[in-house]
C-alpha positions in Angstrom: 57.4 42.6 29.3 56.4 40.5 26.1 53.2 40.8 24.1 52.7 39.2 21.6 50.2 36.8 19.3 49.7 33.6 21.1 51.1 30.5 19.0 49.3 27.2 19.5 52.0 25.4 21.7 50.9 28.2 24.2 47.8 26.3 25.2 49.6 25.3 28.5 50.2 28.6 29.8 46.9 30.2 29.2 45.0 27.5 30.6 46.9 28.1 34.0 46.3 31.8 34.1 42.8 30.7 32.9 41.9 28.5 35.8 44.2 30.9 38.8 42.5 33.7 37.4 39.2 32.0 38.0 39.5 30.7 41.1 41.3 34.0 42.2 38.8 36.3 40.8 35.3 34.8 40.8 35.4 33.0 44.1 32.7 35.4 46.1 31.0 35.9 42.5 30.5 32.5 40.6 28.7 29.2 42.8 31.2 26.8 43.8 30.3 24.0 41.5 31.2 26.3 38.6 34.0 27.4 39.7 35.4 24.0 40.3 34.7 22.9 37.2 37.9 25.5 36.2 40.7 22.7 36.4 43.6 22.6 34.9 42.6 19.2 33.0 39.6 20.7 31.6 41.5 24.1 30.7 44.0 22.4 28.8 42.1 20.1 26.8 39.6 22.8 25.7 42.4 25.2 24.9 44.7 22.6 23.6 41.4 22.0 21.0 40.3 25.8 20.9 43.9 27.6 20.5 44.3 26.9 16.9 41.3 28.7 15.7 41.7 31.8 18.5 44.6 32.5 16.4 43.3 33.3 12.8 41.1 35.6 10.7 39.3 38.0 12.8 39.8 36.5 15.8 43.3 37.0 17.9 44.6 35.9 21.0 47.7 37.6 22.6 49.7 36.5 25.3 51.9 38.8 28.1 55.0 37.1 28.7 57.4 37.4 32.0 61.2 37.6 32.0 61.0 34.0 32.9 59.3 33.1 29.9 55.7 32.3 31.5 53.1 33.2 29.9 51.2 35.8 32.5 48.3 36.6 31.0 46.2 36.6 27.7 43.6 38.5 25.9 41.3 37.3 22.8 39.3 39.9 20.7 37.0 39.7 17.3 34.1 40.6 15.8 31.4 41.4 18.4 28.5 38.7 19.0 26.2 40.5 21.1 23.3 41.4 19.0 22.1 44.3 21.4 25.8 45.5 21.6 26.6 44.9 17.5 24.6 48.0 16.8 27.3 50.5 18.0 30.3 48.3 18.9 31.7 45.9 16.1 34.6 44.2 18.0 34.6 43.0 21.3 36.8 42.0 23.4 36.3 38.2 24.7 37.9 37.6 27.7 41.5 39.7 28.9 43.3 37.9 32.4 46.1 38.5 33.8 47.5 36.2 36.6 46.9 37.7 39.8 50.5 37.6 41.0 51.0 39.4 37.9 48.4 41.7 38.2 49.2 45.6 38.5 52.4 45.5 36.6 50.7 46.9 33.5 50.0 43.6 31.8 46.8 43.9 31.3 46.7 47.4 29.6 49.5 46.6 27.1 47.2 42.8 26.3 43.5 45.4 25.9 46.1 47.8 23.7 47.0 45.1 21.7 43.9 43.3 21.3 42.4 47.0 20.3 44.8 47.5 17.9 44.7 44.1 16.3 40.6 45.3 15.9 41.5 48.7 14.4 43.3 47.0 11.6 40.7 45.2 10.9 38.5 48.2 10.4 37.0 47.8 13.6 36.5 51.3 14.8 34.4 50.9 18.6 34.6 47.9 21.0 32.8 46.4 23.9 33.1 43.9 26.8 31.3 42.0 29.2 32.0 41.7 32.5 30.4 41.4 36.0 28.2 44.4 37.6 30.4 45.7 40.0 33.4 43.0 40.1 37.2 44.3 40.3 37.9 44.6 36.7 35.3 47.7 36.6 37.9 49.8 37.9 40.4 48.6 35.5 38.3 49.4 32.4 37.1 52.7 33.3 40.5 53.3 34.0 41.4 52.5 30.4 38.5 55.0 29.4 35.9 52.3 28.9 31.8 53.4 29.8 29.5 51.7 31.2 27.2 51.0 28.2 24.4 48.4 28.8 23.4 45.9 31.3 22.0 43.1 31.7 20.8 39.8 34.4 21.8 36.3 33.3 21.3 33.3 35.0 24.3 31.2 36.1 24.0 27.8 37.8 21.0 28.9 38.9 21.7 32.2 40.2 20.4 35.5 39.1 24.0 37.9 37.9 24.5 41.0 36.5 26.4 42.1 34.0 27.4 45.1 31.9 29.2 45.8 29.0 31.8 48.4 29.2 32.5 50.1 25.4 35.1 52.4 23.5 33.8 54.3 20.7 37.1 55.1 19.3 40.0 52.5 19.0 42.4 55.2 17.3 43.3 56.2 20.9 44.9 53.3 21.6 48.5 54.1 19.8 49.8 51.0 20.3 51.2 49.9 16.5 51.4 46.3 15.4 55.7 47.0 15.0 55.6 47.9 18.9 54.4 44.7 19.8 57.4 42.0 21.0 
């Protein structure tokens, strides 16, 4: 297993885990006419445009890496831009997906353990998240110690969601070092 800080030639590979995880994972969640608006097309050319800036200053974008050398997965992290959230939690974590026939293999803790650690250098010291109420990736960051720290509804296409933030008030836990990472 490879982490490590997404280069801009990697635009490719995230936009396919991108779109698989969307379809995979927000079927039963998101309308239909959102979700198919996730194509590979459309995924490329926005990340293909987007990648370059993902990659610099305060904002970082890892990428998990098979033994094949495909890209699996991918997490982006920076300064937090929830103003409600901003108060206690100064990085946030943007988006973290792994592909789901990668999923389970420890991917996506080592991509949050990087992303957190790539926050704590930057004197970041808590972090949140959004995510949908009650979709599968609550497990996953409760099981990485993250609370359930503020909700919210939002309207999507139309349809009334919730959402909550999940947060972690002390990045020092996760050890993970910047030499560590491949």
């Amino acid at each position: 297993m490879i982490i490590r800080q997404a280069k801009v030639d990697d635009w490719k590979g995230i936009s396919r885990v991108h779109v698989d995880c969307m379809h995979s994972a927000y079927q039963e969640i998101l309308p239909s006419d959102i979700i198919n608006k996730f194509t590979y097309k459309d995924r490329e050319k926005r990340w293909q445009k987007d990648l370059p800036n993902s990659i610099r200053g305060g904002t970082m974008n890892f990428v998990a890496v098979d033994q094949q050398g495909e890209i699996v997965g991918f997490a982006l992290g920076g300064t937090m831009r929830d103003p409600r959230l901003r108060i206690k939690y100064t990085g946030e974590i943007y988006g973290l997906y792994v592909h789901p026939e990668a999923q389970g293999q420890g991917y996506g803790t080592k991509l949050f353990e990087s992303v957190a650690q790539h926050l704590a250098s930057l004197h970041h010291s808590s972090i949140a998240l959004w995510t949908f109420k009650d979709h599968q990736s609550c497990s996953f960051y409760k099981y990485l110690g993250g609370e359930e720290v503020y909700e919210k509804n939002t309207i999507i296409a139309g349809k009334e969601m919730k959402e909550c933030a999940y947060g972690w008030d002390h990045l020092h836990t996760f050890s993970v070092k910047t030499k560590d990472l491949n």
